[in-house]
mmJSON file of the N, C-alpha and C atoms, coordinates in Angstrom:
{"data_MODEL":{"atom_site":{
"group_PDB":["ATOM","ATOM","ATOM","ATOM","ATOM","ATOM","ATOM","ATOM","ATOM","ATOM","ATOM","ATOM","ATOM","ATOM","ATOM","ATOM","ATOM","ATOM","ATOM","ATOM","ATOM","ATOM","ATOM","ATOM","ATOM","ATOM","ATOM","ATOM","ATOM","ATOM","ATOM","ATOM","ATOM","ATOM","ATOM","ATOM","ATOM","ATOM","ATOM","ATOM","ATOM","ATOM","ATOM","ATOM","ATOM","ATOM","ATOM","ATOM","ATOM","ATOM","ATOM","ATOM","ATOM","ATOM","ATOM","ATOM","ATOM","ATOM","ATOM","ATOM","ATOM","ATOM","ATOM","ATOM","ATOM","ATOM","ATOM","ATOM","ATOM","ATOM","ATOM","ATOM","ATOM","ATOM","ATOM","ATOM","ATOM","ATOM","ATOM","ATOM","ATOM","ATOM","ATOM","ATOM","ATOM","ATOM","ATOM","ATOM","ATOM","ATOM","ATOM","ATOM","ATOM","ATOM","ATOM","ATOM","ATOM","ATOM","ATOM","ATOM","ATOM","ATOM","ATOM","ATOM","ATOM","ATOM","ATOM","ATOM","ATOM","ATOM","ATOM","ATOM","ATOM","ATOM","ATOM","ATOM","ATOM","ATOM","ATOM","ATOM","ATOM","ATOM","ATOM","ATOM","ATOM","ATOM","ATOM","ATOM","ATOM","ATOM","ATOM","ATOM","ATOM","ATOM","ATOM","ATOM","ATOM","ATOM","ATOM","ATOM","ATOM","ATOM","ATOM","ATOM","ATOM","ATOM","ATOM","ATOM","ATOM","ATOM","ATOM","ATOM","ATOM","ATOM","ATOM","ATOM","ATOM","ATOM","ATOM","ATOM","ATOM","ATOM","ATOM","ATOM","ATOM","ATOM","ATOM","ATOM","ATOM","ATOM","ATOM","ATOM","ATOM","ATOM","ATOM","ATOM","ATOM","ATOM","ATOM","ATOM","ATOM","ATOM","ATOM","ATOM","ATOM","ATOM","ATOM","ATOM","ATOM","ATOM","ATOM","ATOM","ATOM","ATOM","ATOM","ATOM","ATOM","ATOM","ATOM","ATOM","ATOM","ATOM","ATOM","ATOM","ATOM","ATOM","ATOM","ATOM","ATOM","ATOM","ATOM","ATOM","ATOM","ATOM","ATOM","ATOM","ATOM","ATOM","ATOM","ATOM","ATOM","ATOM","ATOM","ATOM","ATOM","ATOM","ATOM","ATOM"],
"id":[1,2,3,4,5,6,7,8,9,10,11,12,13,14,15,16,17,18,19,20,21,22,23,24,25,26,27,28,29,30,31,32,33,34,35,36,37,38,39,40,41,42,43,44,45,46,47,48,49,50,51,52,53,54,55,56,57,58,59,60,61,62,63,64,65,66,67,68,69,70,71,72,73,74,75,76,77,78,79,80,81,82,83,84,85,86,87,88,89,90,91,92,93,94,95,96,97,98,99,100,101,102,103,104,105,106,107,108,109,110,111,112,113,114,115,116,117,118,119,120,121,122,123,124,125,126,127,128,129,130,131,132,133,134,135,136,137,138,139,140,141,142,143,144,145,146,147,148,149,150,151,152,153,154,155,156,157,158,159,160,161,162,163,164,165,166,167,168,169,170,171,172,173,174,175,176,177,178,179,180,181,182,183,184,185,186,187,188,189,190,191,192,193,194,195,196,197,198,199,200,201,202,203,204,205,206,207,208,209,210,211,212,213,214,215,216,217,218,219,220,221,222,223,224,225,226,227,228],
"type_symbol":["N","C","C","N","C","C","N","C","C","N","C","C","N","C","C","N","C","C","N","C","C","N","C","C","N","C","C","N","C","C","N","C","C","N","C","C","N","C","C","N","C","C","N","C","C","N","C","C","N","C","C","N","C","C","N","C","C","N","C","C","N","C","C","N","C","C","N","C","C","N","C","C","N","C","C","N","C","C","N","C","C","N","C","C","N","C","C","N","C","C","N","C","C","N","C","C","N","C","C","N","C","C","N","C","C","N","C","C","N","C","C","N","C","C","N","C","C","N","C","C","N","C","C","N","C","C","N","C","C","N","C","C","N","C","C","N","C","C","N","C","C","N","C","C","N","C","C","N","C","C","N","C","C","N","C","C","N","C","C","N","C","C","N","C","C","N","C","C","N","C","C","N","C","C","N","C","C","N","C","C","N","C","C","N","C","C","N","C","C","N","C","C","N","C","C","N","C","C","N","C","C","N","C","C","N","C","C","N","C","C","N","C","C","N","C","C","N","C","C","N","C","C","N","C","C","N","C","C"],
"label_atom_id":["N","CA","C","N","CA","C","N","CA","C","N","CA","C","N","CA","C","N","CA","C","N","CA","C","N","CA","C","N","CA","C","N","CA","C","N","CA","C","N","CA","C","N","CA","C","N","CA","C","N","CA","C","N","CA","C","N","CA","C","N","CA","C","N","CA","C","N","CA","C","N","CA","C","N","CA","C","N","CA","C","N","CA","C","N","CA","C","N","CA","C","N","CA","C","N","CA","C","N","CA","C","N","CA","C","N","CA","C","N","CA","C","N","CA","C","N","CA","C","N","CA","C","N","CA","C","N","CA","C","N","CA","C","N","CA","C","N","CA","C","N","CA","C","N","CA","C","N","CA","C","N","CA","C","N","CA","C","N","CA","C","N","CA","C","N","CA","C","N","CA","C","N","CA","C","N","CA","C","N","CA","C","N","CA","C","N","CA","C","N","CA","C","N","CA","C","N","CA","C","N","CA","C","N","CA","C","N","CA","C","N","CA","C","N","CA","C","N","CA","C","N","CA","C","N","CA","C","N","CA","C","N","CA","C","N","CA","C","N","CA","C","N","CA","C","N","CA","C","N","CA","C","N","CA","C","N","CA","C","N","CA","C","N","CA","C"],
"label_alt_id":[null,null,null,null,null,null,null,null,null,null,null,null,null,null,null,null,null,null,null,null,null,null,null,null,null,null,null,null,null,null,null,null,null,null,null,null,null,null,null,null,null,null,null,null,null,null,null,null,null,null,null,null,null,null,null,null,null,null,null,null,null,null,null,null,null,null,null,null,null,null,null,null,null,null,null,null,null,null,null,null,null,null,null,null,null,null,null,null,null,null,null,null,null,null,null,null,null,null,null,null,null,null,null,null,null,null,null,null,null,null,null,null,null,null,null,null,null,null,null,null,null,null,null,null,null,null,null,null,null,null,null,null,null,null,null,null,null,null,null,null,null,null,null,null,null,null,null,null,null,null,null,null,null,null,null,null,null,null,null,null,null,null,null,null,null,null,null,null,null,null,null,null,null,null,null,null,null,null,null,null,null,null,null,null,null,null,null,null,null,null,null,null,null,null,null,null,null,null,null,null,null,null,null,null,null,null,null,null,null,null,null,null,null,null,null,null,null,null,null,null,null,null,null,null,null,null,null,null],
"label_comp_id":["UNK","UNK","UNK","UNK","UNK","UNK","UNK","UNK","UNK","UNK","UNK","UNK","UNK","UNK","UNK","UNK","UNK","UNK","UNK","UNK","UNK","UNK","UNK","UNK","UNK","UNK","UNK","UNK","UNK","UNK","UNK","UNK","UNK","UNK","UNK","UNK","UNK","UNK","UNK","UNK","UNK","UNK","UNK","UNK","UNK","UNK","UNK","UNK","UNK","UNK","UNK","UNK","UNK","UNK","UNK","UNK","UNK","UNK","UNK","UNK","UNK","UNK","UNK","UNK","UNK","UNK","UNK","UNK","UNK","UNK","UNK","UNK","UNK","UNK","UNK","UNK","UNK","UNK","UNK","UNK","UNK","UNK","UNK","UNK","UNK","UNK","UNK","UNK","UNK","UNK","UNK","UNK","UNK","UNK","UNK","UNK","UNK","UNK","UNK","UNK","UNK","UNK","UNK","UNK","UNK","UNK","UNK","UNK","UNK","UNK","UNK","UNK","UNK","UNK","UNK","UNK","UNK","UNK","UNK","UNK","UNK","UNK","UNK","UNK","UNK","UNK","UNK","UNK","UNK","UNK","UNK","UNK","UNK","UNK","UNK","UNK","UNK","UNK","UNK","UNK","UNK","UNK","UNK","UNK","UNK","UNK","UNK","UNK","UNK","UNK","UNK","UNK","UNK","UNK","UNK","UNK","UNK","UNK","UNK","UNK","UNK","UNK","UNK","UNK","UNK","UNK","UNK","UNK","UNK","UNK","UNK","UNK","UNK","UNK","UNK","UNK","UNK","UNK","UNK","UNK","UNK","UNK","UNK","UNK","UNK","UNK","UNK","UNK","UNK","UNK","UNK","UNK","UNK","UNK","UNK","UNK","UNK","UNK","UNK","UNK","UNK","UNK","UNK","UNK","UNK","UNK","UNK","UNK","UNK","UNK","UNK","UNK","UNK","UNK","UNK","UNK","UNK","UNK","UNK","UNK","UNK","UNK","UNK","UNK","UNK","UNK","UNK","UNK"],
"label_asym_id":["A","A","A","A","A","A","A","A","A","A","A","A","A","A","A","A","A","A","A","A","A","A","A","A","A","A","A","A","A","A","A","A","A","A","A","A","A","A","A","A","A","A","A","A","A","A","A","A","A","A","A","A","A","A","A","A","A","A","A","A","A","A","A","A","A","A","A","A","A","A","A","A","A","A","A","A","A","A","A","A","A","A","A","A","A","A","A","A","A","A","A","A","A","A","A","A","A","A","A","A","A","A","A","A","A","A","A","A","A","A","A","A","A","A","A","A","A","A","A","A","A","A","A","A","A","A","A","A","A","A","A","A","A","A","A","A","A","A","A","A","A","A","A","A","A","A","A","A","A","A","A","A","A","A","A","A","A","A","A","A","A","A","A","A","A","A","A","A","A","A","A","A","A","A","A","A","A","A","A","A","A","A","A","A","A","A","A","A","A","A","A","A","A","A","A","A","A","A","A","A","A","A","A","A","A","A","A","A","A","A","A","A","A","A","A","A","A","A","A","A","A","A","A","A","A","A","A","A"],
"label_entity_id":["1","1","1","1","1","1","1","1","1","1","1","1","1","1","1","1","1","1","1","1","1","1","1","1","1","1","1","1","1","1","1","1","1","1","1","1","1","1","1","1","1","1","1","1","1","1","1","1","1","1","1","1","1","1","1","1","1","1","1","1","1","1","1","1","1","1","1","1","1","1","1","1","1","1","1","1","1","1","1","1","1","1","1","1","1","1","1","1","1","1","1","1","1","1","1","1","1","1","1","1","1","1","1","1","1","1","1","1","1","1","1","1","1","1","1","1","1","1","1","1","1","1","1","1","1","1","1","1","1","1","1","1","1","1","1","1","1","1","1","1","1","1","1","1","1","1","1","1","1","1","1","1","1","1","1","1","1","1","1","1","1","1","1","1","1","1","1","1","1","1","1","1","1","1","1","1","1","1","1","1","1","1","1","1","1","1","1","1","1","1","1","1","1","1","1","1","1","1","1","1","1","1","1","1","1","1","1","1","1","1","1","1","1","1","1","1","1","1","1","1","1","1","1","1","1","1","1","1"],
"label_seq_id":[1,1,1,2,2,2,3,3,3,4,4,4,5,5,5,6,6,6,7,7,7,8,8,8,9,9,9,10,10,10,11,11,11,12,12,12,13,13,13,14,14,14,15,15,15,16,16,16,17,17,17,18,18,18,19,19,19,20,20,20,21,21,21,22,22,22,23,23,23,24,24,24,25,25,25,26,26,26,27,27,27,28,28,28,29,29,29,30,30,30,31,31,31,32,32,32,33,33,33,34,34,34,35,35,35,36,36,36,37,37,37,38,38,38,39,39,39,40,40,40,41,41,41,42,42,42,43,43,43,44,44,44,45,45,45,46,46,46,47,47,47,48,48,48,49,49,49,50,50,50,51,51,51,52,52,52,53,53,53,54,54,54,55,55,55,56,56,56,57,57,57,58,58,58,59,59,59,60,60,60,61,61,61,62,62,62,63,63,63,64,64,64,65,65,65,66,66,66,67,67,67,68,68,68,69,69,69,70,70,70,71,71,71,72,72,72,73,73,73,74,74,74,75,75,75,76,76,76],
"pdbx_PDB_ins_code":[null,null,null,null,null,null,null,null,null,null,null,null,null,null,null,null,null,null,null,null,null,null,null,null,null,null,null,null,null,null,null,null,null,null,null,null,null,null,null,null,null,null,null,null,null,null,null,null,null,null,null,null,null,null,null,null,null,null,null,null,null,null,null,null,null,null,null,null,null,null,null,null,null,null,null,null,null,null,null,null,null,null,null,null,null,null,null,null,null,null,null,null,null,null,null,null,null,null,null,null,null,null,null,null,null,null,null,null,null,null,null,null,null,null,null,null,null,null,null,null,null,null,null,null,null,null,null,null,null,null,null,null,null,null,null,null,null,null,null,null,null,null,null,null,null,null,null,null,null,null,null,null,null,null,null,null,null,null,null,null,null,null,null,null,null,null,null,null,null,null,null,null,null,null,null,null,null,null,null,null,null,null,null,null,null,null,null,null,null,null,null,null,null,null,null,null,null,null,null,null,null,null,null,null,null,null,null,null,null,null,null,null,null,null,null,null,null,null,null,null,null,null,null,null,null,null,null,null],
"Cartn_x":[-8.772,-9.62,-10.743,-11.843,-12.677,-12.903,-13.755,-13.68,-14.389,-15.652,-15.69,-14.844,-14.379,-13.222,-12.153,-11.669,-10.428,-11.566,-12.188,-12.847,-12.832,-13.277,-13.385,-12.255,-10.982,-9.786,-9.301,-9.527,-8.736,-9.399,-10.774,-11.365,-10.991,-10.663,-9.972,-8.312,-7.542,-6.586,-6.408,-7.569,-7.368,-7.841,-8.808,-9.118,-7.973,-7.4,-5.832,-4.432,-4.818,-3.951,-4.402,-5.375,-6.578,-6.618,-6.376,-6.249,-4.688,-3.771,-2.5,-2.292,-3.315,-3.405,-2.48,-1.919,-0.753,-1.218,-2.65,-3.337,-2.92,-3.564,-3.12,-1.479,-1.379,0.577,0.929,0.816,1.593,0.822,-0.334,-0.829,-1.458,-2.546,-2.715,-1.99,-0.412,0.857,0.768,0.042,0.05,1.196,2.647,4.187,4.749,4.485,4.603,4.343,3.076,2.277,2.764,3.011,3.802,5.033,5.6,7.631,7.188,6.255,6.331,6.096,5.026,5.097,5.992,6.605,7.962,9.16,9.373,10.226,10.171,8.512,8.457,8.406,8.329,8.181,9.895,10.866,12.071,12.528,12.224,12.283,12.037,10.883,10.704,11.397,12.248,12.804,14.126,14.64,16.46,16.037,17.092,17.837,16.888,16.085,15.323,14.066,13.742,12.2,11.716,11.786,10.985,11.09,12.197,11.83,11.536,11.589,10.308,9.017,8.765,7.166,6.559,7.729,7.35,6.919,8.008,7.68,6.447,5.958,5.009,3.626,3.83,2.448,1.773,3.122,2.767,2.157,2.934,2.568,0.703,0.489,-0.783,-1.587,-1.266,-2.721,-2.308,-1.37,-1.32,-2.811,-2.3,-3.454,-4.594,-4.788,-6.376,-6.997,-5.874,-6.422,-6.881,-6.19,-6.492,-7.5,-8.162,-9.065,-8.633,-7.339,-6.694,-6.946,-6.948,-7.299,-5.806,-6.204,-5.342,-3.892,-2.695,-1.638,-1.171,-2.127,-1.899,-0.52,-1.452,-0.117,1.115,1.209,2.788,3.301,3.129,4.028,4.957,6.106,6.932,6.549],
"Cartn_y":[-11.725,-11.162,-10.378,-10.841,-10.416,-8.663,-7.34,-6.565,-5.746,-6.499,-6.237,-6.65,-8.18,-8.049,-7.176,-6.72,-5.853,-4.27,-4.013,-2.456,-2.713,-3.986,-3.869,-4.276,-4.775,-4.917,-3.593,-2.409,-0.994,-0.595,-0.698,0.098,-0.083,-1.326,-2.051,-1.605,-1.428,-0.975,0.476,1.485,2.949,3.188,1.804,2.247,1.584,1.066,0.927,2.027,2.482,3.841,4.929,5.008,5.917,5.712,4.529,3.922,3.95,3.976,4.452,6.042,6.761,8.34,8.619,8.073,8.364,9.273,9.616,10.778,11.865,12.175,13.534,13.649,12.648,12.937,12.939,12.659,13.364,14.789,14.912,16.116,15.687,14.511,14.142,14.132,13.953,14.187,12.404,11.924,11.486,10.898,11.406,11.104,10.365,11.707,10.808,9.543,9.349,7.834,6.978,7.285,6.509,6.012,6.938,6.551,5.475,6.063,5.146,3.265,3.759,1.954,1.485,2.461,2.058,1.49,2.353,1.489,0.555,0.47,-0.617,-1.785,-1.645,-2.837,-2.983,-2.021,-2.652,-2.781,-3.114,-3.748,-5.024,-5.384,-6.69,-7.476,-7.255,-7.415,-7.565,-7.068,-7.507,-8.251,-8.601,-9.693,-9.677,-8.75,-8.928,-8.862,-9.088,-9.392,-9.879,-11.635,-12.358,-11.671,-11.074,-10.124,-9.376,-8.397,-7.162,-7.431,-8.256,-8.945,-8.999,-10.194,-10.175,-8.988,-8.099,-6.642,-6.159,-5.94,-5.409,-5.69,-7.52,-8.057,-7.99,-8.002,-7.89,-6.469,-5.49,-4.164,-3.994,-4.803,-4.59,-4.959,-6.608,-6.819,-6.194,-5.885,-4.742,-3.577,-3.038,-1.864,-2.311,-3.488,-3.824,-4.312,-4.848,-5.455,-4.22,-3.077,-1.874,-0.863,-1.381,-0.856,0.151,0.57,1.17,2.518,2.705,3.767,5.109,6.088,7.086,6.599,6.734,6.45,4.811,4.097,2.595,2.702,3.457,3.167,3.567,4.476,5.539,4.234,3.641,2.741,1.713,1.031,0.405,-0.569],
"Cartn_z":[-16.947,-15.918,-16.607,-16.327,-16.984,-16.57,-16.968,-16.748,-15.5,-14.815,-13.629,-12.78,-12.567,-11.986,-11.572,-12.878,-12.723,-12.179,-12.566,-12.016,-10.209,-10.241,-8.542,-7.838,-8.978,-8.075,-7.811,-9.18,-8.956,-8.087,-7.539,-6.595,-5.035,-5.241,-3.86,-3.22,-4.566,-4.646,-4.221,-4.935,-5.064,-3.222,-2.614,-1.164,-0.252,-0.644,0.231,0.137,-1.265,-1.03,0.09,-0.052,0.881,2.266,2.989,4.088,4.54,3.522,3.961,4.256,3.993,4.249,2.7,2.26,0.784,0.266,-0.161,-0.359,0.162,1.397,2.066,1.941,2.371,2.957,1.87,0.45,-0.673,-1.479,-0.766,-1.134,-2.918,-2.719,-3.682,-4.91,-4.946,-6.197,-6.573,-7.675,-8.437,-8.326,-9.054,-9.178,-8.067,-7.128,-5.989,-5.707,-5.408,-5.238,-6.097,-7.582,-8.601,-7.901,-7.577,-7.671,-6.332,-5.181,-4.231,-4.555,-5.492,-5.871,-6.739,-7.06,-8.169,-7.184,-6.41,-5.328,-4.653,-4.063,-3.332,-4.475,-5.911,-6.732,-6.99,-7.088,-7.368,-5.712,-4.673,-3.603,-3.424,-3.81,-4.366,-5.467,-6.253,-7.303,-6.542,-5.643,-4.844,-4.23,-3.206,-2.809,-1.562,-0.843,0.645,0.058,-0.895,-1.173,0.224,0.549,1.399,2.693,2.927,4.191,4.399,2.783,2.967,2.969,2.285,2.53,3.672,4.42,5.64,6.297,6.544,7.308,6.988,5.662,4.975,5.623,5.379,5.713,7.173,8.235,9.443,9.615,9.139,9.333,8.838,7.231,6.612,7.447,8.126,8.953,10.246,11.025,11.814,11.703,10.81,10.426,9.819,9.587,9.552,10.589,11.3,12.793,14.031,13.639,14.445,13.982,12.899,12.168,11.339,10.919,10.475,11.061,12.619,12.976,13.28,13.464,13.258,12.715,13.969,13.796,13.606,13.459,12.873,12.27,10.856,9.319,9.626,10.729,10.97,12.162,12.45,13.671,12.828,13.095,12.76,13.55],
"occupancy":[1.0,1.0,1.0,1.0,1.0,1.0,1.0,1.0,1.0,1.0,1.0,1.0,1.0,1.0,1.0,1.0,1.0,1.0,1.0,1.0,1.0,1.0,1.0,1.0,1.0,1.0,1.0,1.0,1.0,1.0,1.0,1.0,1.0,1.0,1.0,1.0,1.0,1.0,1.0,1.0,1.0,1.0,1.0,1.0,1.0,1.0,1.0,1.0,1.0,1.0,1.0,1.0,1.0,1.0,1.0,1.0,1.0,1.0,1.0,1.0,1.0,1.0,1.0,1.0,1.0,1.0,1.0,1.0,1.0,1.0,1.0,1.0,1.0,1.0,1.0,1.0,1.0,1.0,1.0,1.0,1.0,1.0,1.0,1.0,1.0,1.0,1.0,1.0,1.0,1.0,1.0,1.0,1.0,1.0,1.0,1.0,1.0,1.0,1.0,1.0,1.0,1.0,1.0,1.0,1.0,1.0,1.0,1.0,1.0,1.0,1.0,1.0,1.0,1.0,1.0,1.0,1.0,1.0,1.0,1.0,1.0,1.0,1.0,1.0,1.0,1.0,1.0,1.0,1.0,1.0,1.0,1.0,1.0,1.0,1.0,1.0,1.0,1.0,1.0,1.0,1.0,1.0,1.0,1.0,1.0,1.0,1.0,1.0,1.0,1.0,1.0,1.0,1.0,1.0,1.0,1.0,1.0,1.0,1.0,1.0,1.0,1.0,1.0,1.0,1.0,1.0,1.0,1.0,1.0,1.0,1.0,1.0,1.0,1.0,1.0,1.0,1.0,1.0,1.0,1.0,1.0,1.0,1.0,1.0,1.0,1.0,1.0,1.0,1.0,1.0,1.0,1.0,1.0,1.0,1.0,1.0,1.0,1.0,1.0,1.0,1.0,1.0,1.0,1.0,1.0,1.0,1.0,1.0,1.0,1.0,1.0,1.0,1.0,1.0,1.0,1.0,1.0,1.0,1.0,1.0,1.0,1.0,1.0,1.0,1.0,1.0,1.0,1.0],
"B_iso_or_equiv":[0.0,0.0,0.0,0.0,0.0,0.0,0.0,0.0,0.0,0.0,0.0,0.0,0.0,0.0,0.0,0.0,0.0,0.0,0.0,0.0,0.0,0.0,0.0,0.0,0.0,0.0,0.0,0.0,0.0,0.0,0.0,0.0,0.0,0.0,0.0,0.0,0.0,0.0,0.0,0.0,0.0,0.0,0.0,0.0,0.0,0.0,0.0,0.0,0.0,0.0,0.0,0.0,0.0,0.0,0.0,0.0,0.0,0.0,0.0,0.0,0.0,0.0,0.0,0.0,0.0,0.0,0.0,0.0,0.0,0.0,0.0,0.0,0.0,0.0,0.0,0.0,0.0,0.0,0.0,0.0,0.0,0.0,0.0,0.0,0.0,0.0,0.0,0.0,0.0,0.0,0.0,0.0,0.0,0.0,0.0,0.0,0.0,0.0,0.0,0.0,0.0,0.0,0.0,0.0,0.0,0.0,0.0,0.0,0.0,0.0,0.0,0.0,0.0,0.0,0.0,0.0,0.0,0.0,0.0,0.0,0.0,0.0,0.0,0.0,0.0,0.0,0.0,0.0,0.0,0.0,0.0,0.0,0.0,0.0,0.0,0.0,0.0,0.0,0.0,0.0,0.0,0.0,0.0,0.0,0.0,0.0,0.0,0.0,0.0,0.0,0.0,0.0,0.0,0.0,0.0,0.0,0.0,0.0,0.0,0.0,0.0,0.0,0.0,0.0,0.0,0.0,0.0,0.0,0.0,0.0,0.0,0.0,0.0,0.0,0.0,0.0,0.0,0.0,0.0,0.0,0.0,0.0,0.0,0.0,0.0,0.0,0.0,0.0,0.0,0.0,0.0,0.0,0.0,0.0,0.0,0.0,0.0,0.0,0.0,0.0,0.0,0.0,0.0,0.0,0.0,0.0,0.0,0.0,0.0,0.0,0.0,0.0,0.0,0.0,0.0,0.0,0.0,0.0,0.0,0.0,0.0,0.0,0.0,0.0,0.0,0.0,0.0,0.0],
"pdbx_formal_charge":[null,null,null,null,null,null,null,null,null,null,null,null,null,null,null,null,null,null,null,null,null,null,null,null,null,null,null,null,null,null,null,null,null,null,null,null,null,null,null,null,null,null,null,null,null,null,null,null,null,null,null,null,null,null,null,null,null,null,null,null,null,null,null,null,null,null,null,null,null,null,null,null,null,null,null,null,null,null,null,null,null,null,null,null,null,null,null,null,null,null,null,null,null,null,null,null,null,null,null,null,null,null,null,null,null,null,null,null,null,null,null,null,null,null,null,null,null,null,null,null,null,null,null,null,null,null,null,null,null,null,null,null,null,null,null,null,null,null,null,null,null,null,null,null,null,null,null,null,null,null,null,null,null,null,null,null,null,null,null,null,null,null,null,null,null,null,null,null,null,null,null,null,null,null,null,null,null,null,null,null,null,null,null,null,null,null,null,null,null,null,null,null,null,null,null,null,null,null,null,null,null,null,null,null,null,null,null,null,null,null,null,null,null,null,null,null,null,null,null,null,null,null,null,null,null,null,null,null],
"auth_seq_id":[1,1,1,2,2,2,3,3,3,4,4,4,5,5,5,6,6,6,7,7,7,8,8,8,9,9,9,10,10,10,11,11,11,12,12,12,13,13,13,14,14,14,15,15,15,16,16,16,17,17,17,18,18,18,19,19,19,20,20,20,21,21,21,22,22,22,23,23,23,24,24,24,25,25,25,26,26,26,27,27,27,28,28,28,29,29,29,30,30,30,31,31,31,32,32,32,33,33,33,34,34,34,35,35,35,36,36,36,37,37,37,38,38,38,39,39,39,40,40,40,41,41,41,42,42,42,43,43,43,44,44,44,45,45,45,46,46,46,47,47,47,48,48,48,49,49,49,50,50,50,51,51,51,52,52,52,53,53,53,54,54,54,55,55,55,56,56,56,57,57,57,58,58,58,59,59,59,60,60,60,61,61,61,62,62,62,63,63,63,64,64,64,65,65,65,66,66,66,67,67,67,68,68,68,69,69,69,70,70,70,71,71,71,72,72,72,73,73,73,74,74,74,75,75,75,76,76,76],
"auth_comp_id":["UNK","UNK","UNK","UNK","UNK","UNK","UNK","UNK","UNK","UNK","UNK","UNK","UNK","UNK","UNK","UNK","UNK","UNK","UNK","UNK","UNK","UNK","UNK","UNK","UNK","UNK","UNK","UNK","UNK","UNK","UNK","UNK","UNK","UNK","UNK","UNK","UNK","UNK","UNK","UNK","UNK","UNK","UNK","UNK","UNK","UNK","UNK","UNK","UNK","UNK","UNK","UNK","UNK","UNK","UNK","UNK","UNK","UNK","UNK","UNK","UNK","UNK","UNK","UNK","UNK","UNK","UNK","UNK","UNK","UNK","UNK","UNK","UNK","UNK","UNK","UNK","UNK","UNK","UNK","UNK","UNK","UNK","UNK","UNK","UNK","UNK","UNK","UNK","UNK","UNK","UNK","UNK","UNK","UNK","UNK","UNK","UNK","UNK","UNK","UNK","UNK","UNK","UNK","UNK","UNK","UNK","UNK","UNK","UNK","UNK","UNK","UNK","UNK","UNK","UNK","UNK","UNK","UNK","UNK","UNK","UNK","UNK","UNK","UNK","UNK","UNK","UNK","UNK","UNK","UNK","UNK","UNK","UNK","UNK","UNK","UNK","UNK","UNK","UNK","UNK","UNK","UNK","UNK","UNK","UNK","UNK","UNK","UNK","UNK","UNK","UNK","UNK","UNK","UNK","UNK","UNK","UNK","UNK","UNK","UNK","UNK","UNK","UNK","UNK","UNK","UNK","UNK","UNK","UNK","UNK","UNK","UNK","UNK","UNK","UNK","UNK","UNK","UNK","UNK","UNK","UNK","UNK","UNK","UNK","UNK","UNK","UNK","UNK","UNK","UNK","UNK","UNK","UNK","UNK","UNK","UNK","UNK","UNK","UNK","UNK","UNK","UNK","UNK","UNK","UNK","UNK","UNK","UNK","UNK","UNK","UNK","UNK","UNK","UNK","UNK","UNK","UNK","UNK","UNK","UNK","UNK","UNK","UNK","UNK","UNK","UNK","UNK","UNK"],
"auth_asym_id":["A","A","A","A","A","A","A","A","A","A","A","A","A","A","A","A","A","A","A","A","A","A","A","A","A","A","A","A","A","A","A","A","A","A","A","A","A","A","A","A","A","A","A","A","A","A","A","A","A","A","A","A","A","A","A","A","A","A","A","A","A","A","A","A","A","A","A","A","A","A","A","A","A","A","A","A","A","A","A","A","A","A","A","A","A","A","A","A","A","A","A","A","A","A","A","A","A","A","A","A","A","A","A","A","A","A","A","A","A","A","A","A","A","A","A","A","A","A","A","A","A","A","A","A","A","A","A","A","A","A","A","A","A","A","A","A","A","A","A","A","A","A","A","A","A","A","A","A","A","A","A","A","A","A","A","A","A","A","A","A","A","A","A","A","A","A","A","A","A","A","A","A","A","A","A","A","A","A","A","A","A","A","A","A","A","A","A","A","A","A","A","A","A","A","A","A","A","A","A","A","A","A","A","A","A","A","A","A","A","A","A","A","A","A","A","A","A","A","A","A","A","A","A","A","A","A","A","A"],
"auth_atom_id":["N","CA","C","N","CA","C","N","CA","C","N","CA","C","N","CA","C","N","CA","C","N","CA","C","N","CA","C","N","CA","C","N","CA","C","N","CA","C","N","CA","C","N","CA","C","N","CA","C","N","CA","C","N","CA","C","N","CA","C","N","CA","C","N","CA","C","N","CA","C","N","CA","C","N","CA","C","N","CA","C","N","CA","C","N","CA","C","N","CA","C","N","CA","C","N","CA","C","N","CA","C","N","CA","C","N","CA","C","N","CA","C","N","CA","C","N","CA","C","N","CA","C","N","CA","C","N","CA","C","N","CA","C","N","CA","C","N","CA","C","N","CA","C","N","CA","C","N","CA","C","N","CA","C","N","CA","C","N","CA","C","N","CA","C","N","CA","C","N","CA","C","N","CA","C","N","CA","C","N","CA","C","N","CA","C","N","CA","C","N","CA","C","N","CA","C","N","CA","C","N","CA","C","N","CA","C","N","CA","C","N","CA","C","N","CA","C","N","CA","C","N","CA","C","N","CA","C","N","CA","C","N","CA","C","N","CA","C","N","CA","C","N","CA","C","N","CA","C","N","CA","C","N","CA","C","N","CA","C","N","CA","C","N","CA","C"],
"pdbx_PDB_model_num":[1,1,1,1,1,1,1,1,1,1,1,1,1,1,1,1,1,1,1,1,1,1,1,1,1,1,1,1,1,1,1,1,1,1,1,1,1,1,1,1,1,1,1,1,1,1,1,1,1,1,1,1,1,1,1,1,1,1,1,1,1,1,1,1,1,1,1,1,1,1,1,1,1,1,1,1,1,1,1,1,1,1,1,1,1,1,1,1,1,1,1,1,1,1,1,1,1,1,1,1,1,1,1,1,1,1,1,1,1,1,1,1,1,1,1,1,1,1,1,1,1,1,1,1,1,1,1,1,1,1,1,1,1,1,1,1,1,1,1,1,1,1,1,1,1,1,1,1,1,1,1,1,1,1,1,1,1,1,1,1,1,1,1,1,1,1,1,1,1,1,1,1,1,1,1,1,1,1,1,1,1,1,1,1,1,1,1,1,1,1,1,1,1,1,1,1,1,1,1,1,1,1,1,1,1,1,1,1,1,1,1,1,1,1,1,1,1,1,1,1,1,1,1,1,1,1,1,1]
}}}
């Protein structure tokens, strides 16, 4: 991947943390935000991967389809 590539994938990335509110609601803690993708990556790694996905993806375009407005990200 060449190196603009990857700059504009992290930028894409760092604005989906941002759109999950993960920011505020961990009180910008770094660790936090870490362990969270640490889990959701050894989530993917067991046995319900394809159905956490699933959940995931419905939920993602969920909240893009609602413009990711207020309480979008907090609904199940």
């Amino acid at each position: 991947m060449k190196r603009r590539e990857r700059t504009r994938q992290l930028i894409e990335l760092g604005g989906l943390i941002a759109k999950a509110d993960l920011i505020e609601l961990t009180g910008d803690d770094r660790a936090v935000i870490l362990g969270l993708l640490v889990e959701a990556a050894a989530t993917l790694r067991g046995e319900a991967r394809e159905q956490q996905l699933l959940l995931w993806r419905r939920r993602g375009r969920r909240a893009f389809d609602s413009d990711l407005s207020g309480d979008a990200m907090s609904k199940p």
